[in-house]
VOGU-3710 file (C-alpha; in Angstrom, 3 decimals, decimal comma):
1> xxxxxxxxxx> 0,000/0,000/0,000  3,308/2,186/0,376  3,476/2,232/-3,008  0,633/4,266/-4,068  -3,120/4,824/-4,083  -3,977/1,893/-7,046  -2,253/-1,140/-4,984  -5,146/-2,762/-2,606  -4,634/-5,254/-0,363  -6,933/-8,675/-0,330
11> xxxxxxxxxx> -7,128/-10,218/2,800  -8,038/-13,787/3,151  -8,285/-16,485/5,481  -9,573/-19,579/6,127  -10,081/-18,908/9,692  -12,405/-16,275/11,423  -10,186/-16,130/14,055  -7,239/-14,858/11,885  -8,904/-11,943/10,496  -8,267/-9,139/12,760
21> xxxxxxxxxx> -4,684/-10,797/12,768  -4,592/-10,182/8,894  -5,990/-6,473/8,927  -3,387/-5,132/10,715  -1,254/-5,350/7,880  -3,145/-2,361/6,748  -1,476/-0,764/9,643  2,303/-1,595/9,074  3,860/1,505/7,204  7,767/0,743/5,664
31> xxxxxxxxxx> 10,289/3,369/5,235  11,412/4,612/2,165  14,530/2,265/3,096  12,104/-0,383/3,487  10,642/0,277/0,014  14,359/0,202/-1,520  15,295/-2,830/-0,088  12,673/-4,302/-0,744  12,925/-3,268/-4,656  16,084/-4,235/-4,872
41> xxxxxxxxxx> 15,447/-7,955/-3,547  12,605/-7,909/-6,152  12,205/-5,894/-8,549  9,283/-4,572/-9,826  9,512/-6,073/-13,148  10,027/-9,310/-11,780  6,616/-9,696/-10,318  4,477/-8,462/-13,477  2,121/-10,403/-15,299  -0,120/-13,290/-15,053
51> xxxxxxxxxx> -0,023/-15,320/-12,060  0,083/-18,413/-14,278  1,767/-19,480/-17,860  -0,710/-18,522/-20,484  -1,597/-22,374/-21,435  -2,788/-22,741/-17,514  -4,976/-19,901/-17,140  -7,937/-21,851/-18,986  -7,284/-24,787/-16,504  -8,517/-21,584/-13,662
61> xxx> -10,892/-19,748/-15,374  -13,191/-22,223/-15,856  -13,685/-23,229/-12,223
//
């Protein structure tokens, strides 16, 4: 969410009980040193795109 207004955070859980757990992410806030570690572990680049290769994204979208 550091990163700007159009990044949104999904929270899921299995568990009830983990919920409040899981939104206080929304509460965590990372320094600009954070941010630039961070990038430089993973860029940017690195994490574009689909979630799966092309030829398995049929295999989800029709469940």
């Amino acid at each position: 969410m550091a990163q700007g207004k159009d990044i949104v955070t999904l929270v899921g859980t299995k568990r009830r009980k983990y919920l409040a757990e899981n939104l206080q992410a929304a509460d965590v806030k990372l320094t600009k040193e954070d941010l630039a570690r961070i990038d430089a572990l993973v860029p940017r680049e690195s994490v574009a795109g689909l979630r799966y290769p092309a030829e398995h994204m049929g295999m989800v979208a029709n469940r």
